[in-house]
C-alpha positions as CSV (number, residue, x, y, z in Angstrom):
1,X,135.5,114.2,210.5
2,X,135.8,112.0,207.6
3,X,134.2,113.3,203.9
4,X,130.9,112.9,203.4
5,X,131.4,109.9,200.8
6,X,133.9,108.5,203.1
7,X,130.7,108.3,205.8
8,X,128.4,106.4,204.0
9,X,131.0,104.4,202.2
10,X,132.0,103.5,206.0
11,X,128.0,103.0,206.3
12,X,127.7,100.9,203.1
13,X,130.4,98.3,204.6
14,X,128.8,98.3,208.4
15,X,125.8,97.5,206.7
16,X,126.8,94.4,204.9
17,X,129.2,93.3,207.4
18,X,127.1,93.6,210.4
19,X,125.1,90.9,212.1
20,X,123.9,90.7,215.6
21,X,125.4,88.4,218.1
22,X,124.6,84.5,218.0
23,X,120.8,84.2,219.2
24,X,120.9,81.7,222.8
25,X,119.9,78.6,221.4
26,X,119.3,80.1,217.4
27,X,118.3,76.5,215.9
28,X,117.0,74.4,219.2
29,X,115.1,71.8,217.1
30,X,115.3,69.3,220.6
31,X,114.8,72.0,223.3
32,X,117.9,71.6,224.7
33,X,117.7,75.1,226.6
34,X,113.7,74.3,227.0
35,X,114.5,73.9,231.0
36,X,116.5,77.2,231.0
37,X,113.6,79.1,229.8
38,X,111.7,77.9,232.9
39,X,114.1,80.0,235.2
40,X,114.9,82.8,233.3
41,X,110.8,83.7,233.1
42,X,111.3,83.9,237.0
43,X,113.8,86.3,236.5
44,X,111.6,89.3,235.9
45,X,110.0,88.8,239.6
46,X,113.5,89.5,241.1
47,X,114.8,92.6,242.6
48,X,116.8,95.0,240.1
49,X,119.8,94.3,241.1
50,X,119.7,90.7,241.1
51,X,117.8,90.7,238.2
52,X,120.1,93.0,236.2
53,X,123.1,91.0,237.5
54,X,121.6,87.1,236.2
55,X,120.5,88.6,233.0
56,X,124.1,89.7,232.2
57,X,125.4,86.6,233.4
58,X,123.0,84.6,231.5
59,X,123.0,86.4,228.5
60,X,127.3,86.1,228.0
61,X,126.7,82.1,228.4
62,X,124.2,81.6,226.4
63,X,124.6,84.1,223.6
64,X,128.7,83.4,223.1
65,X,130.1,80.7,225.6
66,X,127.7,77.5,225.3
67,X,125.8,78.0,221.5
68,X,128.7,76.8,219.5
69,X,128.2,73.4,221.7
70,X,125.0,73.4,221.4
71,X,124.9,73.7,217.5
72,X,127.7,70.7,217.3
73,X,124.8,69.0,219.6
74,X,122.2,69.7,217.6
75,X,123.7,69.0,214.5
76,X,125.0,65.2,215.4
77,X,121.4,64.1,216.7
78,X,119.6,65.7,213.6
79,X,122.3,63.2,211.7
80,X,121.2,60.3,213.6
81,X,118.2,61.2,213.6
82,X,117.3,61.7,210.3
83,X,118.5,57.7,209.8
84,X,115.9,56.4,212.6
85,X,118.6,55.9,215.3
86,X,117.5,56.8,218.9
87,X,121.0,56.9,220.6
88,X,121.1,60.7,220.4
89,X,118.3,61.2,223.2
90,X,120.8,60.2,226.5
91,X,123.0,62.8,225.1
92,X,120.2,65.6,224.6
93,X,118.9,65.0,228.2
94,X,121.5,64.9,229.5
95,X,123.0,68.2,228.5
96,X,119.6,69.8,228.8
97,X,119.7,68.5,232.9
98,X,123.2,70.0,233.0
99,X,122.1,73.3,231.3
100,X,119.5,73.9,233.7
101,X,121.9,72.9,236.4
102,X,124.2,75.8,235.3
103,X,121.3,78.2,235.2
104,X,119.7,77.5,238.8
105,X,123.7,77.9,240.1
106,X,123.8,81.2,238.6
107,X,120.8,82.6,240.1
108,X,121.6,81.0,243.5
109,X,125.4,82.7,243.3
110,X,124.0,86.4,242.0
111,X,121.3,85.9,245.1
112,X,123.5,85.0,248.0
113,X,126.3,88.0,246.6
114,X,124.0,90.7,246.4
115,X,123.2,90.0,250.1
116,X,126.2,92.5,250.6
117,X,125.3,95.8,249.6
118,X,128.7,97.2,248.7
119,X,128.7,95.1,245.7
120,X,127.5,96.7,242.6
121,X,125.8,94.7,239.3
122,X,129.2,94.7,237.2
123,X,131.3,93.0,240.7
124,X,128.8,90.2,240.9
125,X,128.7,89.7,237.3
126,X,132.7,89.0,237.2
127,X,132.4,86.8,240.5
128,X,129.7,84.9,239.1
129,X,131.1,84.4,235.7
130,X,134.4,83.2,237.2
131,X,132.5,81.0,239.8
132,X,130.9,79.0,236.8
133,X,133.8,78.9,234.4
134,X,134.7,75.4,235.6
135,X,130.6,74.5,235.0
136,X,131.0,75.5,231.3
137,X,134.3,73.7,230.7
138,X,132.7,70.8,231.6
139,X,129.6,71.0,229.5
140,X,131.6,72.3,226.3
141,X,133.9,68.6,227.2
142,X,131.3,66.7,227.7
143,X,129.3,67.8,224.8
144,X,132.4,67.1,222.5
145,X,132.5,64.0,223.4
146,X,128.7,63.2,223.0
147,X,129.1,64.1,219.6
148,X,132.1,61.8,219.1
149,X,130.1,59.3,220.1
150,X,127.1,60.2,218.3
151,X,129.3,60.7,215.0
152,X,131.5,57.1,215.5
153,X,127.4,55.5,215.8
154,X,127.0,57.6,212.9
155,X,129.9,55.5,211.2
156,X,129.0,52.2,211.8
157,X,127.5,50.4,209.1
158,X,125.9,46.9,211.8
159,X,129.2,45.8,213.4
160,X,131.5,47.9,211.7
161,X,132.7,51.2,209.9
162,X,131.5,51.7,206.7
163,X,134.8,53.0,205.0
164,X,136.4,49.6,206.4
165,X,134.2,47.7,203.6
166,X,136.6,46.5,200.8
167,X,137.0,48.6,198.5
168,X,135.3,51.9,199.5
169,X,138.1,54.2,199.3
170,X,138.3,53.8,195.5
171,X,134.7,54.1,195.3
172,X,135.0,57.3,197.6
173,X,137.7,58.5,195.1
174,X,135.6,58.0,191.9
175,X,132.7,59.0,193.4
176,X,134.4,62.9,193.6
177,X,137.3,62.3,191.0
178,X,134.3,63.9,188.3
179,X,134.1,67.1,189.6
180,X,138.1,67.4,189.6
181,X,138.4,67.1,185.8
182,X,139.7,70.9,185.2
183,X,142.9,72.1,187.1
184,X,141.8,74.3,189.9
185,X,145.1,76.7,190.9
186,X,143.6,78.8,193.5
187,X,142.0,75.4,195.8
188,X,145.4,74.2,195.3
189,X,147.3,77.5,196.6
190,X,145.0,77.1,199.8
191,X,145.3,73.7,200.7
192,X,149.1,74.4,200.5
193,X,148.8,77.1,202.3
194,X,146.8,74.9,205.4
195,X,148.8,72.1,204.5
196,X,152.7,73.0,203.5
197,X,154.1,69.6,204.6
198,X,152.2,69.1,200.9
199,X,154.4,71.0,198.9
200,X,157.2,68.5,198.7
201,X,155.1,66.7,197.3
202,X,152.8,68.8,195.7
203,X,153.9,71.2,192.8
204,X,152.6,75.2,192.6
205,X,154.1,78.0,192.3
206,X,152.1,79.9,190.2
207,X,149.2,79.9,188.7
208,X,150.0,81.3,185.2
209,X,148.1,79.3,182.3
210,X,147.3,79.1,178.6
211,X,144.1,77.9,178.2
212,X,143.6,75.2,180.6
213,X,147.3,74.4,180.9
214,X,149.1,75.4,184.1
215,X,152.7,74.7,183.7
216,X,153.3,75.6,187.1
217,X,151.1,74.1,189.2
218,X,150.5,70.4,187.7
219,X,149.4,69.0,191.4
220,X,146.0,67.4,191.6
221,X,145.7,66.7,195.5
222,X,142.5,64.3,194.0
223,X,144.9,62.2,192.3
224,X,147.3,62.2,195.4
225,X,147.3,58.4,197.7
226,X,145.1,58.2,200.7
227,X,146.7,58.1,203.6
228,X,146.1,59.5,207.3
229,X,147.6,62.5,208.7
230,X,147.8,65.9,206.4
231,X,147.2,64.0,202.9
232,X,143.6,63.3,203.9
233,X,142.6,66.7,205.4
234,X,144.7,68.5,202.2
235,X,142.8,66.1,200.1
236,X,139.6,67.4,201.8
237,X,140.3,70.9,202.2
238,X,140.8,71.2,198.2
239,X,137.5,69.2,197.6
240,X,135.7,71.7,200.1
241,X,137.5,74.9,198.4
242,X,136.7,73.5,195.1
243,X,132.9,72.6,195.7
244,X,131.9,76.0,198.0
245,X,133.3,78.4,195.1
246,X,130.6,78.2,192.5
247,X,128.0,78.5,195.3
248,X,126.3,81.6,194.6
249,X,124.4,82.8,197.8
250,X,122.8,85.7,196.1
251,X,120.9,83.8,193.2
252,X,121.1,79.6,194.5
253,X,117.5,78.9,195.2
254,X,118.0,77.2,199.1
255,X,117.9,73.7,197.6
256,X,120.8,74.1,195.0
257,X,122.5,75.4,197.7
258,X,121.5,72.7,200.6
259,X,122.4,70.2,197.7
260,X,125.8,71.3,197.2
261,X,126.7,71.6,200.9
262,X,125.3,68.6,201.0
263,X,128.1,66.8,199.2
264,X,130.8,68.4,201.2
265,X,129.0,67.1,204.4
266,X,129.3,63.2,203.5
267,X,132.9,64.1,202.3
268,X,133.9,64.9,205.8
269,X,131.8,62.2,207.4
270,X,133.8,60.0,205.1
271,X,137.5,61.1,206.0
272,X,136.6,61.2,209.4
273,X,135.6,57.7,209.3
274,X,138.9,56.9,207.5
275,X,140.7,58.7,210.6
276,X,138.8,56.5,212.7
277,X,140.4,53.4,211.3
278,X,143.7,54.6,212.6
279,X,144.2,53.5,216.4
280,X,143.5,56.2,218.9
281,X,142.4,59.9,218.6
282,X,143.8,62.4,215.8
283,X,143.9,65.7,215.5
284,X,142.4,65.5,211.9
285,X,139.6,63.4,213.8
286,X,138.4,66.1,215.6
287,X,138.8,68.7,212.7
288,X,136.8,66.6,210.2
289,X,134.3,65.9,213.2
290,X,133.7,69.7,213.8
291,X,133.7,70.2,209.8
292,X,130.6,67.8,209.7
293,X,129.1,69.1,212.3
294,X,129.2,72.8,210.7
295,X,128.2,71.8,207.6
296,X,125.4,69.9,209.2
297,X,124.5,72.9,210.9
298,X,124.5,74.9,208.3
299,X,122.4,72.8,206.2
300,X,119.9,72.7,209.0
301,X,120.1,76.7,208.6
302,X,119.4,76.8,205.1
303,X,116.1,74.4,205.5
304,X,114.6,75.1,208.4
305,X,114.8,79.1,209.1
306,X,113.6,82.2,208.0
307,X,115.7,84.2,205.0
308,X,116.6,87.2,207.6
309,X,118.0,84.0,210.1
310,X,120.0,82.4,206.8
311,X,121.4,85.7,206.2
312,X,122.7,86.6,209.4
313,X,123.7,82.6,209.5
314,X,125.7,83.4,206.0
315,X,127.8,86.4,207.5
316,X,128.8,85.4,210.7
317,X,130.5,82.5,208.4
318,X,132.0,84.9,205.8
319,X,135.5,87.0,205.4
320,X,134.4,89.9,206.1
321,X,131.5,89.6,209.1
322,X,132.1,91.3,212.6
323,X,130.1,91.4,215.4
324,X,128.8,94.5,216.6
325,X,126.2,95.6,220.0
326,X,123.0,95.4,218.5
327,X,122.4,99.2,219.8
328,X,125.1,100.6,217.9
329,X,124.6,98.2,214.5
330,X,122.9,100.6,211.6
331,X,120.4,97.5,211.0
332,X,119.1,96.6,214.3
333,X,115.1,96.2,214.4
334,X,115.2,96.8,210.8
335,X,113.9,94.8,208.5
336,X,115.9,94.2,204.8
337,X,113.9,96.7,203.3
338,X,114.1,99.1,205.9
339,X,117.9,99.0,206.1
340,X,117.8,99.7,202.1
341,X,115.7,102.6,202.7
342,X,117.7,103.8,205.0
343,X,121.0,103.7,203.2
344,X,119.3,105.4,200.2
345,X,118.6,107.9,202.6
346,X,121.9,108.4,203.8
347,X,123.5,108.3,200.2
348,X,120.9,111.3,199.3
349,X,122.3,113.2,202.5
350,X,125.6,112.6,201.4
351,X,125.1,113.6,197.6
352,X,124.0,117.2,199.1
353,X,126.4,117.2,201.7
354,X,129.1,117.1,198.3
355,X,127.4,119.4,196.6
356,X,127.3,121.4,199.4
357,X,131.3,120.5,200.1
358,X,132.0,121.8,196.0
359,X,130.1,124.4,196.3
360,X,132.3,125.9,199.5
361,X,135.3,125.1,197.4
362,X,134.5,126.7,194.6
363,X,133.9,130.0,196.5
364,X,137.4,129.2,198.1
365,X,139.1,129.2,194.7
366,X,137.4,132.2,193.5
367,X,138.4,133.9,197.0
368,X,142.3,132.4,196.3
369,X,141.5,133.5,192.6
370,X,141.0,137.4,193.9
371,X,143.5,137.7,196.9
372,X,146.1,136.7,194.0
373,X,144.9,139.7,191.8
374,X,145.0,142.1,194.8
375,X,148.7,141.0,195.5
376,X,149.2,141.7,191.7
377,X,147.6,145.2,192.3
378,X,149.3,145.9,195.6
379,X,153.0,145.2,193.2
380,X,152.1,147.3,190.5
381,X,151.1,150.2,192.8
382,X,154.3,149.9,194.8
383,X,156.4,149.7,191.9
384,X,154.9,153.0,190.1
């Protein structure tokens, strides 16, 4: 068993790291799983072992297959939205018929198996899941490319994209070039280390200064041409590294924070919309498509929900946060305060569990102390 310090440093960490697993639906400002509630209500009038069966079933798709669509979803028609456009209401109904769809299929497949008895809860729950994989493929496609659209109708300033004005990429590069005035080593190490086509291209090594002079890394990716392919997302992964790292979750009231997020949202609209000048679909397309989405997302997040929802939103997007069965977490169906409590409690137990652990030792080297003076006896009685 591990020390007693070792324990609750162990419980410490699992309590900052933990948080549940995504909610179904978390932020579901346009109801797009309102039909699904309809037939999971109807759920607790089944026999156990259907019921037991669609809950499991239901719970895996909409807890961890289908939310990360949903958000992308939800976050593109907030967008539009928010600008008095109307074009993002096909797409919600739409995926809101087909999540229903998906729903009533599951129900009907976990009926019709547990028609034969030799089949426990955990064999129709793999048969069903596999049954519906194609179903869920095809939603998670089709909602990608409802929010392409809903992003590219996003773009469109009348007939046309707004980056193709005249002129707006140097006023998209003066409009940022401000906050770039100070070398920033450690944005440039990570866009190199994203991007290491850059490098040629690109100069750091090290980021060794004198004051504000790095003679090793002189690279300014702000300063570096616009052009498609890895220059633009380099570009923009320095600008996001740069902007997130004086955020300060702890302290940031939510609209500092909102406001700087903010800025890194109509950054990626923006290079996505220079992607989209290029003929056909990128790669760097879709990446700065699912980075706006995100940030949108996240944004939403930080202005619409509760502090305990913004926190469990925060971890599940930092370094260190794992997910963990809410029965096993230290936290579950506690509140902040209560978790606090709780890990003062367990550091109090530990304290006395080492006082405890010193006190046996000390008796131990007093017991090593005397066996060593008996053996000195025992020699000096032999030798007499």
């Amino acid at each position: 068993y591990p020390c007693p310090i070792m324990r609750v440093a162990l419980s410490l960490l699992s309590l900052l790291a933990w948080h549940s697993p995504t909610d179904a639906c978390f932020l579901d400002i346009f109801h797009i799983c309102g039909s699904v509630d309809k037939i999971t209500k109807t759920i607790d009038n089944l026999p156990p072992k259907i019921r037991d069966a669609t809950e499991q079933v239901l719970d895996h798709l909409f807890n961890d297959d289908l939310p990360p669509a949903i958000d992308k979803l939800t976050a593109a028609a907030k967008s539009l939205m928010d600008r008095g456009e109307q074009d993002y209401e096909k797409a919600i109904n739409a995926t809101r018929a087909q999540l229903e769809a998906l729903a009533e299929k599951v129900v009907g497949l976990v009926e019709d198996l547990a028609k034969d008895v030799t089949k426990d809860v955990e064999e129709i729950v793999k048969l069903v899941s596999n049954e519906v994989l194609t179903d869920v493929t095809t939603i998670i496609d089709d909602v990608d490319n409802k929010v392409n659209a809903l992003l590219t109708r996003l773009e469109n300033d009348g007939e046309e994209l707004y980056c193709a004005v005249t002129g707006y990429i140097d006023t998209f590069e003066h409009q940022f070039a401000s906050y770039f005035a100070k070398q920033d080593c450690e944005c440039v190490q990570k866009m190199l280390d994203s991007s290491p086509g850059l490098k040629q291209d690109c100069s750091c090594t090290s980021c060794f200064h004198i004051g504000g002079l790095y003679p090793q890394c002189p690279c300014k990716p702000w300063g570096m041409q616009f052009a498609p392919g890895w220059y633009n997302k380099g570009k923009y992964d320095f600008l996001k590294c740069h902007l997130e790292k004086p955020i300060d979750w702890e302290h940031w009231t939510v609209d500092q924070i909102i406001n700087q997020l903010t800025i890194i949202q109509e950054a990626a609209l923006s290079f996505r919309c220079l992607e989209d000048l290029q003929p056909g679909s990128t790669r760097n397309r879709e990446y700065f498509s699912n980075e706006y989405t995100n940030l949108t997302h996240s944004i939403l997040v930080w202005s619409t929900s509760t502090y305990d929802a913004r926190l469990k939103h925060r971890l599940s997007h930092s370094g260190i946060a794992r997910r963990a069965h809410p029965e096993t977490a230290p936290c579950a169906g506690k509140t902040i305060e209560q978790c606090v409590e709780q890990a003062m409690e367990e550091l109090a137990q530990a304290k006395d569990e080492l006082a405890q652990a010193k006190d046996e030792l000390s008796k131990a080297t007093s017991s090593f102390a005397s066996k060593d003076e008996l053996k000195r006896n025992i020699s000096t009685l032999k030798s007499q």
